[in-house]
N, C-alpha and C positions, 0 to 999 in steps of 0.2 A: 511399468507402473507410473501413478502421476507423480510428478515429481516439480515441487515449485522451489525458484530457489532466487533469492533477493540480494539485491547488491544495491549500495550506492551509500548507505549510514553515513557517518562521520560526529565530530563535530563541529560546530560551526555558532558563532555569536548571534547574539538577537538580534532582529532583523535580518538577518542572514536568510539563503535560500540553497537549498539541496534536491536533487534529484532522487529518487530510490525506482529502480526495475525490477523487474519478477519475469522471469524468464519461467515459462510452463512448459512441459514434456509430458506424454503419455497420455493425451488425450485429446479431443480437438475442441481446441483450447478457442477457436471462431466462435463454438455454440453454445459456451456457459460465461455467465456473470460473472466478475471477480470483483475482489474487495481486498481493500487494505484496514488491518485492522492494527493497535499499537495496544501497550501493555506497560506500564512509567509504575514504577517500585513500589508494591504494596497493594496496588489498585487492579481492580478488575479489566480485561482484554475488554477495548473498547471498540466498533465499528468507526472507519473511520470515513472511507468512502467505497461507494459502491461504482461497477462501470456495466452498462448492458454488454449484452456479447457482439453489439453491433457497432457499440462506441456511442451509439444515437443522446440514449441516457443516460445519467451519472446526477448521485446524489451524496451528500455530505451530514457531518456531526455540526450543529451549529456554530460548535465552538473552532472550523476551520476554514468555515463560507467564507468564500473572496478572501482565500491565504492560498489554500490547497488549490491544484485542479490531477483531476485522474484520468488518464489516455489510455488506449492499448494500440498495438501496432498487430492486425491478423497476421500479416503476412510472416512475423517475425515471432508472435507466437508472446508476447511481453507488454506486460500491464506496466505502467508509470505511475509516479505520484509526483509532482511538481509542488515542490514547499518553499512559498515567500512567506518574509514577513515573521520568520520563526521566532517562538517565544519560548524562555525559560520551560512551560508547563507543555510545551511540547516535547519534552526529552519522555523518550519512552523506545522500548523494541516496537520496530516496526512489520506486520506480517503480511503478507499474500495469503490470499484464501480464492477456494473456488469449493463448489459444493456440486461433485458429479457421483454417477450409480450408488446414491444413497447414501453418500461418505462428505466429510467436512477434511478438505486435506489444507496443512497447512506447509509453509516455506519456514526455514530455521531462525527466520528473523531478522533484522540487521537494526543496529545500536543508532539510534541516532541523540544526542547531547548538544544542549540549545543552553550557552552559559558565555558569561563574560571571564 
């Protein structure tokens, strides 16, 4: 079954920078987009960056243009989110998502806390 599962949260002061991974299982994970999505107290699950399945294209929330960047590795089967420059209003659950055989699957999430 697919199975996404995210590591890397923390936290870590503003301006501060963190990594988060998403490791994919049970599906081939080459042929579909992924996205990182996050979810901060109260507030709706927000899109945060998208990646093609080829790495080629990748698109962002305005509010993390030239902070964030989003990678995956095929061979290793794992999406990246690379976060400089974190802000306070960056604290939120962070998710893996991919959208395969007509299903929205997500990862358990990983905490990330942007605070002095």
């Amino acid at each position: 079954q697919v199975q996404l599962v995210e590591s890397g949260g923390g936290w870590v002061q503003p301006g501060g920078s963190l990594r988060l991974s998403c490791a994919g299982s049970g599906f081939i994970f080459s042929t579909y987009a992924m996205r990182w999505y996050r979810q901060a107290p109260g507030k709706q699950r927000e899109l945060v960056a998208i990646i093609s399945s080829t790495g080629v294209g990748a698109d962002y929330v305005d509010s993390v243009k030239g902070r964030f960047t989003i990678s995956r590795d095929n061979a290793n089967n794992t999406v990246y989110l690379q976060m400089n420059s974190l802000k306070p209003e960056d604290t939120a659950v962070y998710y893996c998502n991919t959208y395969t055989n007509l299903q929205n699957f997500w990862g358990q999430g990983t905490q990330v806390t942007v605070s002095s």
